[in-house]
Backbone of each chain as ProteinMPNN parsed JSONL, in Angstrom:
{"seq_chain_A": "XXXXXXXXXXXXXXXXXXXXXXXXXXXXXXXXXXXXXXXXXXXXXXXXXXXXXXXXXXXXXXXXXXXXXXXXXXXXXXXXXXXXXXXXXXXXXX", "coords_chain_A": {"N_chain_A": [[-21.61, -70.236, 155.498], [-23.113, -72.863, 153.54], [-22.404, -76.533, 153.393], [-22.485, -77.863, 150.058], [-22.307, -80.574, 149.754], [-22.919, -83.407, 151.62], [-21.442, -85.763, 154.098], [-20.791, -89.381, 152.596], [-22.491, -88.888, 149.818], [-21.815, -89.237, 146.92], [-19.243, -88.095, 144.913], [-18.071, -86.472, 141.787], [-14.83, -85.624, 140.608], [-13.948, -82.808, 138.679], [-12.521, -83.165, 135.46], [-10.212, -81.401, 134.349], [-7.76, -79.049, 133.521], [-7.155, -76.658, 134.143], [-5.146, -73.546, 133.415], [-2.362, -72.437, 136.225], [-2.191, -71.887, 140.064], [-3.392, -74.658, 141.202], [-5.375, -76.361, 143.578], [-5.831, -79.362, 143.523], [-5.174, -82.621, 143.179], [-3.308, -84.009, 139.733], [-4.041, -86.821, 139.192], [-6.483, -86.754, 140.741], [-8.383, -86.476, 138.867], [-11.925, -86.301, 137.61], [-12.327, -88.747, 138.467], [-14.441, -90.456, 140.672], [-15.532, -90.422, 143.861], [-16.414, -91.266, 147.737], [-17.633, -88.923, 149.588], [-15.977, -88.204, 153.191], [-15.886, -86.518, 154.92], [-17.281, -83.389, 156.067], [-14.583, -80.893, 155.545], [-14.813, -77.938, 156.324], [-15.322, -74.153, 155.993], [-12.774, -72.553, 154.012], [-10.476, -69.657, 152.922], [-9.807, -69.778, 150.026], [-7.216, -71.531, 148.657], [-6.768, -71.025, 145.698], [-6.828, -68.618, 145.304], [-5.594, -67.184, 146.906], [-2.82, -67.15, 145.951], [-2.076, -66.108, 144.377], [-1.871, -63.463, 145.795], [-4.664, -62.018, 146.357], [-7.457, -61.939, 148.76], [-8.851, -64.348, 149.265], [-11.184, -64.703, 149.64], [-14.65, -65.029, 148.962], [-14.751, -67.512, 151.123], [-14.023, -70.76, 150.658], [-15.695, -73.811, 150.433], [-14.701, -77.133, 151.992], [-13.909, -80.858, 151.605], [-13.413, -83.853, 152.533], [-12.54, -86.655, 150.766], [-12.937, -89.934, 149.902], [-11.455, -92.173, 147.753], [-11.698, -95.324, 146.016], [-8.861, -97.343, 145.687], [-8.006, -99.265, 143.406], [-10.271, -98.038, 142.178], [-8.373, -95.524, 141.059], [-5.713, -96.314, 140.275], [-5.134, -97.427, 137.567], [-3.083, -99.913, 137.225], [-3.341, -100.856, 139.499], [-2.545, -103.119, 142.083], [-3.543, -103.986, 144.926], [-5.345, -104.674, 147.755], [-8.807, -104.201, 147.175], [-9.992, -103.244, 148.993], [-8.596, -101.041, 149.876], [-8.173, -97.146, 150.078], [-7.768, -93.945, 148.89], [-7.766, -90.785, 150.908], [-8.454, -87.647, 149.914], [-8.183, -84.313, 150.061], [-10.359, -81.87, 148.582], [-11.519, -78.816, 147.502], [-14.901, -77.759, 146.749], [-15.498, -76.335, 144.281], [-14.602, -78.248, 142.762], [-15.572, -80.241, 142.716], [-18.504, -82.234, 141.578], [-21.643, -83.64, 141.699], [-22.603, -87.054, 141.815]], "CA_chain_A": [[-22.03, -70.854, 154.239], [-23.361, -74.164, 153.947], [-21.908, -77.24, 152.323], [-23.8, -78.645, 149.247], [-22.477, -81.938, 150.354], [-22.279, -84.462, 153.161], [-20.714, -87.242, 154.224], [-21.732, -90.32, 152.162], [-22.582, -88.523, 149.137], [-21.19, -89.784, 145.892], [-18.881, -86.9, 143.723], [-17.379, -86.905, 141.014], [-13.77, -84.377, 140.457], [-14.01, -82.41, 137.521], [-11.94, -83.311, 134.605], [-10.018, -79.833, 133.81], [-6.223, -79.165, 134.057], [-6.831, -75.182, 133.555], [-3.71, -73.063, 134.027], [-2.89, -71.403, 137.731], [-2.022, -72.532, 140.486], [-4.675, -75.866, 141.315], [-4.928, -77.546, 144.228], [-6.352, -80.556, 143.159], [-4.147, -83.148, 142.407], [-3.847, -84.089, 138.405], [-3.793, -88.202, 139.244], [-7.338, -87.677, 141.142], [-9.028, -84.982, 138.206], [-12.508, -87.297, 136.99], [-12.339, -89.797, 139.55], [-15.455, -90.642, 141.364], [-15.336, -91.11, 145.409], [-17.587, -90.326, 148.297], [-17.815, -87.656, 150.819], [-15.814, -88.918, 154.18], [-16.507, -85.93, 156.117], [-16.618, -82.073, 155.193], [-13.511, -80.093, 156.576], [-15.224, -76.386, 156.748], [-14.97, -73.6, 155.142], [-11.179, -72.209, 154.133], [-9.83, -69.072, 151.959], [-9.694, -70.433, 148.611], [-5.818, -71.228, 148.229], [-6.073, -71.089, 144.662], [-6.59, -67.386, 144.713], [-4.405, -66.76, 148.103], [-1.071, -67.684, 145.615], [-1.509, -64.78, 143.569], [-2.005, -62.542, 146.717], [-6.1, -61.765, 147.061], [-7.642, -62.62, 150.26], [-9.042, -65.939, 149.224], [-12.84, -64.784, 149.835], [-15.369, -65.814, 149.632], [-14.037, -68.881, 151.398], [-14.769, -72.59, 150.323], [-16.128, -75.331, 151.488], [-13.561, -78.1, 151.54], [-14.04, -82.332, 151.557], [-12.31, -85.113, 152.517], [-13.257, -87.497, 149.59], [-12.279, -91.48, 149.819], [-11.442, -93.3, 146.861], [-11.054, -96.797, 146.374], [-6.96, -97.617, 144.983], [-8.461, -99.978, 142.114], [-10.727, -96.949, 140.869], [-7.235, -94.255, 140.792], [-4.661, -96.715, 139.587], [-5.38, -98.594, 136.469], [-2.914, -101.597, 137.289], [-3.282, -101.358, 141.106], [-2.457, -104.728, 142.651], [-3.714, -104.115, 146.45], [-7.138, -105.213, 148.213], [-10.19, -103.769, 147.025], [-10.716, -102.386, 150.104], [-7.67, -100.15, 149.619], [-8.891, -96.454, 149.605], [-7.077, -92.582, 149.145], [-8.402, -89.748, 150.715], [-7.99, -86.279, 149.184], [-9.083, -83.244, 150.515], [-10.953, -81.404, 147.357], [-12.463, -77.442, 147.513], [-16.314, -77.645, 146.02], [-15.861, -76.292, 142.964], [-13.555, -79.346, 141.932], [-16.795, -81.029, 142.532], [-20.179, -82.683, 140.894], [-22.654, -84.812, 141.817], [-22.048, -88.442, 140.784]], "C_chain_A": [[-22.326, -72.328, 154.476], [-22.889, -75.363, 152.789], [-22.908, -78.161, 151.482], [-23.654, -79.814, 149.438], [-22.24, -82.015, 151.282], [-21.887, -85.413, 153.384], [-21.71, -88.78, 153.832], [-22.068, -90.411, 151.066], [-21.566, -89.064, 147.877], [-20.695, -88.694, 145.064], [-17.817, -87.289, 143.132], [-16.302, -85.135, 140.554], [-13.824, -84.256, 138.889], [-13.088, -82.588, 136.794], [-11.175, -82.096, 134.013], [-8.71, -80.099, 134.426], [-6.071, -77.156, 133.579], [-5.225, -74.286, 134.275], [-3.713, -72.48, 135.096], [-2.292, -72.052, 138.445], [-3.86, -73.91, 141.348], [-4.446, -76.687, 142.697], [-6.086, -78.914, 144.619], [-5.292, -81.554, 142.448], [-4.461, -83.438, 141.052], [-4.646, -85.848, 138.506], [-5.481, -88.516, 139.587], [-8.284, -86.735, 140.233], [-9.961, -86.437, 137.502], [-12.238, -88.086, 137.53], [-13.842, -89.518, 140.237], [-15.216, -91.667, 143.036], [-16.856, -90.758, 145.994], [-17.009, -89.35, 149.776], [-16.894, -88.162, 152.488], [-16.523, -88.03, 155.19], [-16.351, -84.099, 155.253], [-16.029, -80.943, 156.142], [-13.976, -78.604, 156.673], [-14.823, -75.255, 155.997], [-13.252, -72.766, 155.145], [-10.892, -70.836, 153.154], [-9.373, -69.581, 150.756], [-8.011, -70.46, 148.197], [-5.244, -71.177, 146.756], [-6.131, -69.371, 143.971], [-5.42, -66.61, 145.664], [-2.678, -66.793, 147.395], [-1.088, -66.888, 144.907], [-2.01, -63.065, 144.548], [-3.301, -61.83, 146.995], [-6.174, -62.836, 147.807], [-8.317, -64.271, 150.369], [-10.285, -65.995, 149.578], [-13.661, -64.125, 148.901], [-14.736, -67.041, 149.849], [-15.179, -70.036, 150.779], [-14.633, -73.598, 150.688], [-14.71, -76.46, 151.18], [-14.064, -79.62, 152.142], [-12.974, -83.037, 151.605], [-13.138, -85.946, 151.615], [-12.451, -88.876, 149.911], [-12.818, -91.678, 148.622], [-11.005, -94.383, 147.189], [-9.818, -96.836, 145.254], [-7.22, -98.078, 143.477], [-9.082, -98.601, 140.92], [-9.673, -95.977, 139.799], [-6.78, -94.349, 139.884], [-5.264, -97.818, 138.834], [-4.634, -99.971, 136.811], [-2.487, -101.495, 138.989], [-3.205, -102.792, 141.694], [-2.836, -105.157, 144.634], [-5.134, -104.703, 146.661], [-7.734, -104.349, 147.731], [-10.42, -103.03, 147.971], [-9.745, -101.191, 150.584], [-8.618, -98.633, 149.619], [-7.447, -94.888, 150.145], [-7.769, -91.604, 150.243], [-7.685, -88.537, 150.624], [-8.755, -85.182, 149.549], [-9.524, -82.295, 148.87], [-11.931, -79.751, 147.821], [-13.836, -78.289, 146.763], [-16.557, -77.439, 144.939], [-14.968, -76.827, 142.579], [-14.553, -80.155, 141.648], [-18.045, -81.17, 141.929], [-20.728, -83.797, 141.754], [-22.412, -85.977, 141.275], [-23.047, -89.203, 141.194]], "O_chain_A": [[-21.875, -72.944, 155.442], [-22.979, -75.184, 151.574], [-23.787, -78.911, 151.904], [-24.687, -80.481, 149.376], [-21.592, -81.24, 151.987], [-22.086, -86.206, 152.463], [-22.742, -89.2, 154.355], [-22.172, -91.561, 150.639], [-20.395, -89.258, 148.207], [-21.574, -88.17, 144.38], [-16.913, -88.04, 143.497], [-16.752, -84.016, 140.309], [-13.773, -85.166, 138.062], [-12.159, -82.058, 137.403], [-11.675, -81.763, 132.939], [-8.419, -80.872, 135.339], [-5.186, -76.594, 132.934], [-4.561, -74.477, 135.294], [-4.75, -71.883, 135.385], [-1.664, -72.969, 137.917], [-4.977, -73.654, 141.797], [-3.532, -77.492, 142.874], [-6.796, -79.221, 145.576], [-4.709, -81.319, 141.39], [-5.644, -83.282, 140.751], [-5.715, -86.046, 137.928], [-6.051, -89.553, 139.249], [-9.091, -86.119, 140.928], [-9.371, -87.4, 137.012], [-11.377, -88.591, 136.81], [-14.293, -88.373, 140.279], [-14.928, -92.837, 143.288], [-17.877, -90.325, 145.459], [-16.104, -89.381, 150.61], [-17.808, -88.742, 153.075], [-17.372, -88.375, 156.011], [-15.653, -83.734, 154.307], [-16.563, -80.315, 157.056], [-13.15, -77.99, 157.348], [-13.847, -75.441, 155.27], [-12.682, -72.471, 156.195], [-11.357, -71.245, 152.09], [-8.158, -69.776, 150.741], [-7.542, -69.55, 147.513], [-4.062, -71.227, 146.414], [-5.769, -68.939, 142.876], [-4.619, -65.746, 145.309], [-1.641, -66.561, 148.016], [0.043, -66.638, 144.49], [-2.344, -61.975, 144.083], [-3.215, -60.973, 147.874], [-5.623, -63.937, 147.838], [-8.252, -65.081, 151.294], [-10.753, -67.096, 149.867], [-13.507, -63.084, 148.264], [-14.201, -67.644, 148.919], [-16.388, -70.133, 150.568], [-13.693, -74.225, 151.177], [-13.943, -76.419, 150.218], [-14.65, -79.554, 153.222], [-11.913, -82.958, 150.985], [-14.365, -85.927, 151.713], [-11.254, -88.766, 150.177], [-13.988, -91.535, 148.267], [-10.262, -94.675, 148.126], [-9.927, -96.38, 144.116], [-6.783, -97.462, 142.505], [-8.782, -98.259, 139.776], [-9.79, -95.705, 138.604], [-6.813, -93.614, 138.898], [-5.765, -98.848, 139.285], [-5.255, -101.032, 136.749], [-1.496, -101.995, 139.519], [-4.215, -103.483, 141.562], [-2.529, -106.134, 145.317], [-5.873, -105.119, 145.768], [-7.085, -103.306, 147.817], [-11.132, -102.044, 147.78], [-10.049, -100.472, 151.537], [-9.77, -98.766, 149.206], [-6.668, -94.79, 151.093], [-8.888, -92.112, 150.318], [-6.569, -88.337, 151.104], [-9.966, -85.156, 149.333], [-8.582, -82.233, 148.081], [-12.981, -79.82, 148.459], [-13.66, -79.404, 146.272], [-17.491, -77.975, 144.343], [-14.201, -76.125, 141.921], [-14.609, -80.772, 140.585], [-18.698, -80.141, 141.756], [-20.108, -84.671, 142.359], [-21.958, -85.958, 140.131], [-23.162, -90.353, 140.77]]}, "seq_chain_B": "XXXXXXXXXXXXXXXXXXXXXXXXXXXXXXXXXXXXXXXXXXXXXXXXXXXXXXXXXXXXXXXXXXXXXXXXXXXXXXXXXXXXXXXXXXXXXXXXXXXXXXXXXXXXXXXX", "coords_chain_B": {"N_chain_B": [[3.796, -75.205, 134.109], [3.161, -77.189, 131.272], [4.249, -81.156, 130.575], [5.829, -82.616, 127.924], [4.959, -85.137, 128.116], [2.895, -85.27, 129.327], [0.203, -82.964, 128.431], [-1.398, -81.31, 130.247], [-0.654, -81.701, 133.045], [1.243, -80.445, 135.318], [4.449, -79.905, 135.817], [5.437, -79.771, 138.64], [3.303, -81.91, 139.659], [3.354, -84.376, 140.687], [2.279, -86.715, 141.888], [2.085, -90.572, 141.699], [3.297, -90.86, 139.786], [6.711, -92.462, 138.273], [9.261, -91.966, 140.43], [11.886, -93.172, 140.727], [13.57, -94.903, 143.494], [13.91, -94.28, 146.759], [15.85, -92.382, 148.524], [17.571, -93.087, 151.608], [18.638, -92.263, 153.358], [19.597, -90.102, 156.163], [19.825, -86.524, 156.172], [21.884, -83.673, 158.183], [20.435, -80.638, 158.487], [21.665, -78.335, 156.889], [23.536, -75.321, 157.497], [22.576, -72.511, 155.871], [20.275, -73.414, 155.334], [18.688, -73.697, 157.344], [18.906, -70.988, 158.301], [17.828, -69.631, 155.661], [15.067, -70.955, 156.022], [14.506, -69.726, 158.631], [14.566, -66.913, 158.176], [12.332, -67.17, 155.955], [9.805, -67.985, 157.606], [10.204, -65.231, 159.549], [9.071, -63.417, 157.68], [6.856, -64.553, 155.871], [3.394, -65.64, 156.529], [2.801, -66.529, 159.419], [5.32, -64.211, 160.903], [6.375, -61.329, 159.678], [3.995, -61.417, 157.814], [4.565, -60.695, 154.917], [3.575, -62.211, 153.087], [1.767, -65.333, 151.65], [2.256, -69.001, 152.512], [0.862, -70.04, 149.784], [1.122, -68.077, 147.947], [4.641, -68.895, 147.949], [4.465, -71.739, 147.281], [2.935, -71.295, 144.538], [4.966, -69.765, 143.0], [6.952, -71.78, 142.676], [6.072, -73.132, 141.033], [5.961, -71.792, 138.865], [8.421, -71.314, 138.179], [9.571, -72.703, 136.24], [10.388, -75.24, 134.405], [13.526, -76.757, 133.751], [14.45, -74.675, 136.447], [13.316, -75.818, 138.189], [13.358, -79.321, 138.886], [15.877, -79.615, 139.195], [16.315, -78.455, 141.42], [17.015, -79.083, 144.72], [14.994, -79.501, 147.921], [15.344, -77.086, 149.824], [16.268, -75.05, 148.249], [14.419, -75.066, 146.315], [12.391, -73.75, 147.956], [13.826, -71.463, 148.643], [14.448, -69.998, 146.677], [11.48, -69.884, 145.509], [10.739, -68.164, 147.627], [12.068, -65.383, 146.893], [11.13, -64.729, 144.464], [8.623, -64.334, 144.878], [8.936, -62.075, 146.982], [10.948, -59.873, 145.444], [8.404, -59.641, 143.676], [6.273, -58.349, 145.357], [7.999, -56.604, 145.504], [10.141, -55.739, 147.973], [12.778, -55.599, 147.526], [14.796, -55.393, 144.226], [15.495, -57.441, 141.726], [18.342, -56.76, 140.829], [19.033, -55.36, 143.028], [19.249, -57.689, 144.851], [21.311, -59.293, 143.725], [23.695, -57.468, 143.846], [24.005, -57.163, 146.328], [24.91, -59.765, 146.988], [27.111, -60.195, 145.397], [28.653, -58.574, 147.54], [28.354, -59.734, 149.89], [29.625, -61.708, 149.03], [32.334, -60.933, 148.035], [33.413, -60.082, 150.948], [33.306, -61.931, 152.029], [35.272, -63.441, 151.136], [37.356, -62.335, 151.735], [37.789, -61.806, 154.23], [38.413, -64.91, 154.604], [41.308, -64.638, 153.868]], "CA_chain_B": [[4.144, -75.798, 132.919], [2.713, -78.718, 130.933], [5.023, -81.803, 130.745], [5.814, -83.166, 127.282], [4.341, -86.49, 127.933], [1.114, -84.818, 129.684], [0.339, -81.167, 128.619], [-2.286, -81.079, 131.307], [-0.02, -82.181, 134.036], [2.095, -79.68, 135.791], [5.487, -80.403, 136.213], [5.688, -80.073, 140.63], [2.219, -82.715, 140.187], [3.731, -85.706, 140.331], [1.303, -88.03, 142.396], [1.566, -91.649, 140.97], [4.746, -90.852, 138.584], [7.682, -93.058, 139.187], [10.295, -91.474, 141.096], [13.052, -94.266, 141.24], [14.273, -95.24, 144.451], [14.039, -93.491, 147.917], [17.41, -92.838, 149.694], [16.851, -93.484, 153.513], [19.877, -91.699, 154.934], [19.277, -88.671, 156.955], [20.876, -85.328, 156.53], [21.387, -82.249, 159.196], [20.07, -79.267, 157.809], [22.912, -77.101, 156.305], [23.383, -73.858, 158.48], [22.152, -71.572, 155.013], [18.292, -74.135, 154.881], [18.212, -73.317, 158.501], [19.262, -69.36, 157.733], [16.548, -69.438, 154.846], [13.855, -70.583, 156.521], [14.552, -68.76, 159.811], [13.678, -65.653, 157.453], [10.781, -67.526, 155.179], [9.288, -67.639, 158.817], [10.025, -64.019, 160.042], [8.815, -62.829, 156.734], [5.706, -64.884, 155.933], [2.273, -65.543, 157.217], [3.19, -66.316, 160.852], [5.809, -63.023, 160.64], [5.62, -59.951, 159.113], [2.928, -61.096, 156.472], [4.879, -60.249, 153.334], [3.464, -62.953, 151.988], [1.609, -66.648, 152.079], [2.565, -70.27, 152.003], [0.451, -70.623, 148.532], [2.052, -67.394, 146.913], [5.304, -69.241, 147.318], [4.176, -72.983, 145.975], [2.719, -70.812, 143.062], [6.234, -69.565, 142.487], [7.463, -72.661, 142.441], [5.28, -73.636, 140.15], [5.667, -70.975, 137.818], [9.819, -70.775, 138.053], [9.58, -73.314, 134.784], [11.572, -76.851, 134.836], [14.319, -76.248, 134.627], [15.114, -75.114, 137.493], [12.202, -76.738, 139.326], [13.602, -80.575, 138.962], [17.222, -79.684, 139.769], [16.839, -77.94, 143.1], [16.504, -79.353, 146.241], [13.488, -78.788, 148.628], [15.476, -75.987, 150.166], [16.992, -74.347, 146.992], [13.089, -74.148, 145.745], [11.687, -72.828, 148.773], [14.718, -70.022, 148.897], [13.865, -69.658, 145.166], [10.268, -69.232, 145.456], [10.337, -66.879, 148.241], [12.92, -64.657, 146.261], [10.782, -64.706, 143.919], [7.66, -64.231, 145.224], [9.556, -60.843, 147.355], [10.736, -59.179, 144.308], [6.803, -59.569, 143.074], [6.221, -57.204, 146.199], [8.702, -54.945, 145.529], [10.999, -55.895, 148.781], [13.819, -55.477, 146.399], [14.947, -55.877, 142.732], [17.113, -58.634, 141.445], [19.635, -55.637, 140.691], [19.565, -54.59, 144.413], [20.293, -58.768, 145.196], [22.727, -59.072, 142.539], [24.984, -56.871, 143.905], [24.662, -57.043, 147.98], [25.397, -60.884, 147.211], [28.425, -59.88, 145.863], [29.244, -57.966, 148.167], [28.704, -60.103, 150.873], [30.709, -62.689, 148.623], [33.981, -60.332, 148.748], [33.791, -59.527, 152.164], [34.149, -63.811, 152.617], [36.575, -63.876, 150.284], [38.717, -61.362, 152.507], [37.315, -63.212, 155.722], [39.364, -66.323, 154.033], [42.551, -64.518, 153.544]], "C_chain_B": [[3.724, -77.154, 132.736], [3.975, -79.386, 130.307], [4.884, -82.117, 129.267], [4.674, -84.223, 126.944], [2.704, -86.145, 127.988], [0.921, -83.669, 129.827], [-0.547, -80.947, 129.872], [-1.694, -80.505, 132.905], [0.942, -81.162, 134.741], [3.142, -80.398, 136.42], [6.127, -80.965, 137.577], [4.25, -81.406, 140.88], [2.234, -83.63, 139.766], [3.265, -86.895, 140.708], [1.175, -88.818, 141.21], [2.445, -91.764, 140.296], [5.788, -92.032, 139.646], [8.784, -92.221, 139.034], [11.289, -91.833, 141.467], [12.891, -94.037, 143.064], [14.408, -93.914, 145.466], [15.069, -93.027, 148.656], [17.132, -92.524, 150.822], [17.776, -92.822, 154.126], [19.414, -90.625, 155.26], [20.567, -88.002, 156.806], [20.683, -84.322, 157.289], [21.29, -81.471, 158.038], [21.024, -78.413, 158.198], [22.446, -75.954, 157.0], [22.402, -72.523, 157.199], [20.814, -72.325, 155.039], [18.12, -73.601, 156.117], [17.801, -71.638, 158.758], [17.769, -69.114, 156.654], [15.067, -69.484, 155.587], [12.907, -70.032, 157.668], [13.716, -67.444, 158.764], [12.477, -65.943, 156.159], [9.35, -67.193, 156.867], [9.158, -66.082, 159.353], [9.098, -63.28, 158.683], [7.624, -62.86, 156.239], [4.413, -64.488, 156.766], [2.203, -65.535, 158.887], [4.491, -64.944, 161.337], [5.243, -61.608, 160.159], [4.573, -59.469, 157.882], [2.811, -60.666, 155.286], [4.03, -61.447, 152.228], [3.051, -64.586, 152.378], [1.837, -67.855, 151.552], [2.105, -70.362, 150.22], [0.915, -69.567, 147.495], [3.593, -68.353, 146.513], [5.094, -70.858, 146.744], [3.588, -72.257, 144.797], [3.745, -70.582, 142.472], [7.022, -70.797, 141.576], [7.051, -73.298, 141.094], [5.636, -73.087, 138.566], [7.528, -70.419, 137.598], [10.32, -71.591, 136.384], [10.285, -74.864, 135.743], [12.466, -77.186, 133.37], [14.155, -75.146, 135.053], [14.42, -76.35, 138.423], [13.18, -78.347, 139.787], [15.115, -80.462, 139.545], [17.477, -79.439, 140.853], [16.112, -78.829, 143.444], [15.22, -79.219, 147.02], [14.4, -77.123, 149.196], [15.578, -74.524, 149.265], [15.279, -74.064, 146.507], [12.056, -73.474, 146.992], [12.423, -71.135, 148.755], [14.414, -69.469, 147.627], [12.88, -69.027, 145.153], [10.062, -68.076, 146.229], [11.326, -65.795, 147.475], [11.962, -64.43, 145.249], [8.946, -63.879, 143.9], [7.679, -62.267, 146.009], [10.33, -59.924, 146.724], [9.202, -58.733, 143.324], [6.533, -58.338, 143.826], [6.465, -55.92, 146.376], [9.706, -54.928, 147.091], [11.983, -54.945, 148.458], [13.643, -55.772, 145.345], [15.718, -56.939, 142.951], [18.115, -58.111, 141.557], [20.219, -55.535, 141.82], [20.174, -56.334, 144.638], [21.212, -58.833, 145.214], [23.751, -58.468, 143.663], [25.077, -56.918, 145.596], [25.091, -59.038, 148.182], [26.687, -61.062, 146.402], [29.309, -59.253, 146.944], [29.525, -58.727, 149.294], [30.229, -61.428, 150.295], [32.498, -62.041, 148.639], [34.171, -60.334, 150.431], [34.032, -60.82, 152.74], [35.069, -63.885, 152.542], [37.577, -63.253, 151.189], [38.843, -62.109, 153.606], [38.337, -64.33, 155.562], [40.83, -65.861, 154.292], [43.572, -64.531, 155.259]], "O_chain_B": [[3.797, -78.069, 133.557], [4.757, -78.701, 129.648], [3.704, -81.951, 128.958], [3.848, -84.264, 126.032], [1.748, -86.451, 127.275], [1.207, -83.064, 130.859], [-0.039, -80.08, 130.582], [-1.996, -79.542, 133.611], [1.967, -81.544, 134.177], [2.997, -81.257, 137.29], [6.863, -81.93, 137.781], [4.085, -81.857, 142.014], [1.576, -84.049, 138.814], [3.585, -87.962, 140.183], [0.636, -88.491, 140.152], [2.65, -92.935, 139.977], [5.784, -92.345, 140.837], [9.245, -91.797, 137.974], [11.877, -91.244, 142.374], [12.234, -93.185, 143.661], [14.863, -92.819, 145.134], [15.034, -93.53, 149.78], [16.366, -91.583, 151.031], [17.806, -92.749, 155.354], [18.655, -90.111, 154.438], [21.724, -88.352, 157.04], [19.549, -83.845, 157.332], [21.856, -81.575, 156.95], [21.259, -77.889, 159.286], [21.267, -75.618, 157.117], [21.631, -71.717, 157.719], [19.976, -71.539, 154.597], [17.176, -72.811, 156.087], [16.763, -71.181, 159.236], [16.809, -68.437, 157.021], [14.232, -68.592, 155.733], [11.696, -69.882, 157.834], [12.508, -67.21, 158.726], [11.887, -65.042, 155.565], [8.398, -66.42, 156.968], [8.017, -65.684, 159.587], [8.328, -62.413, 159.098], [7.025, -61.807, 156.02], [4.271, -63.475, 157.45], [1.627, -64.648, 159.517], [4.394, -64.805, 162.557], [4.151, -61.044, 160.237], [4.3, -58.417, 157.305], [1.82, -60.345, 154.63], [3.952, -61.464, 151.0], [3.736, -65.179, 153.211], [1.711, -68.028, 150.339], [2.969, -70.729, 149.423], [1.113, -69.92, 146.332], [3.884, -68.604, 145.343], [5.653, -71.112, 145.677], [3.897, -72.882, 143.782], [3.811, -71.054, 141.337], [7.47, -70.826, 140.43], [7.787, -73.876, 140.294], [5.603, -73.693, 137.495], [7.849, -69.388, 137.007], [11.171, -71.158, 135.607], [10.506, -75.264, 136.886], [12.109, -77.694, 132.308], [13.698, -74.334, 134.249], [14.837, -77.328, 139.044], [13.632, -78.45, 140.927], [15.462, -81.296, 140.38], [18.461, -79.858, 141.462], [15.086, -79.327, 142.979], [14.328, -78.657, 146.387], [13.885, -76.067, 148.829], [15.153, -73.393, 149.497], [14.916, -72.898, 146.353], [11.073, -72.774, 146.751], [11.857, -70.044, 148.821], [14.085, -68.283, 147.627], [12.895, -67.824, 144.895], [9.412, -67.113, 145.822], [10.752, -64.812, 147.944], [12.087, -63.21, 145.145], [8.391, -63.137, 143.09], [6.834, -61.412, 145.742], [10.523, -58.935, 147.431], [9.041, -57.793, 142.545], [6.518, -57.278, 143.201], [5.971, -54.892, 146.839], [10.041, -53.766, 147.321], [12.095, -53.806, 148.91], [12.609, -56.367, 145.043], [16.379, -57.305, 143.923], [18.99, -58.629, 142.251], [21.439, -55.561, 141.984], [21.398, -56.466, 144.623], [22.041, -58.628, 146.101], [24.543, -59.209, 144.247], [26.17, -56.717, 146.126], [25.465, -59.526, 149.248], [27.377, -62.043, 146.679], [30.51, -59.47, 147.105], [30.633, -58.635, 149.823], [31.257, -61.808, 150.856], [33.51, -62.564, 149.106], [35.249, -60.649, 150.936], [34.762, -60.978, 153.719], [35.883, -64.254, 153.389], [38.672, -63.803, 151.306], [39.753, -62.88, 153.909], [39.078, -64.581, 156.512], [41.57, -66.636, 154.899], [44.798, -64.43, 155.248]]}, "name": "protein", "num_of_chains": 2, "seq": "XXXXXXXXXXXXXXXXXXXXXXXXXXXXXXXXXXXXXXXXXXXXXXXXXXXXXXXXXXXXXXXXXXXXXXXXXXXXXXXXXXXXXXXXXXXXXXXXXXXXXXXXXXXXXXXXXXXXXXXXXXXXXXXXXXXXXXXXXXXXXXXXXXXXXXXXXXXXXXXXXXXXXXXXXXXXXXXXXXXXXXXXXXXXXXXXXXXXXXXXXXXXXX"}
């Protein structure tokens, strides 16, 4: 399969807290980063926790944010940044 | 489960919350965390494949809070997989229940 993004790319994590297990953290849900690199495709672990095989697998991203964007009263450098690995369909275009 | 403060928020997804104070001392791992996850290991994905890492963080997830916040890391891993191996059909709670009494008399005599 091929990944709709690439490194560089600007996305933005979907805003949604639906019930299940999620693995997306809540802290980075609607945040806008970019692309660092994209980790390959994986068994979807958010269907692997209720025991199907987790395919079709999905693409997965390392995403950098910058600290200032995350945390509202962040007090570090600017040049501070997270990264969060994110499945594809956490993702949009930004 | 959604948190009071933030229904959204699931109770184990705490990135960014404050968590008071760190305590820095080191503890050995109790002979029963070692015992547990000797058989989370034989049992699991690298084992006999009853079952994978993200079945039991779903558990965990889904045991409520309370218990979640009160146990330990070990106490919710031994939790979740118990939990997760009754889902299966391993055993019942019933069948637990009662061979963890049993092993609990046969201490108790052990003691005397």
């Amino acid at each position: 399969m091929s990944a709709l993004y690439q490194a560089g790319d600007r996305v933005r994590v979907i805003a949604t807290n639906p019930p299940g297990h999620r693995r997306t953290p809540y802290y980075i849900r609607g945040k806008v980063g970019e692309v660092e690199r994209v980790c390959g495709a994986h068994p979807n672990p958010e269907e692997l926790a209720y025991g199907f095989d987790g395919l079709p697998a999905k693409m997965l991203y390392r995403v950098r944010f910058k600290q200032k964007e995350v945390w509202d009263a962040y007090s570090g450098p600017e040049t501070d940044t997270v990264d969060v690995d994110i499945y594809e369909h956490w993702l949009r275009p930004a | 489960m959604p948190s009071k403060e933030d229904p959204g928020r699931g109770y184990h997804d705490i990135g960014g919350l404050d968590a008071g104070s760190i305590p820095l001392e080191t503890t050995d791992m109790k002979p029963w965390e070692k015992l547990s996850t000797a058989i989370s290991n034989a049992l699991g994905a690298g084992g006999r494949g009853y079952y994978v890492t993200d079945e039991s963080r779903r558990a965990r997830e889904q045991m409520g809070d309370p218990p979640y916040s009160d146990l330990g890391y070990f106490e919710r891993a031994t939790e979740s997989m118990k939990m997760v191996l009754i889902e299966k059909g391993l055993f019942s709670s019933e069948e637990l229940e009662s061979r963890m009494k049993e092993i609990e008399q046969r201490m108790a005599e052990a003691r005397k």
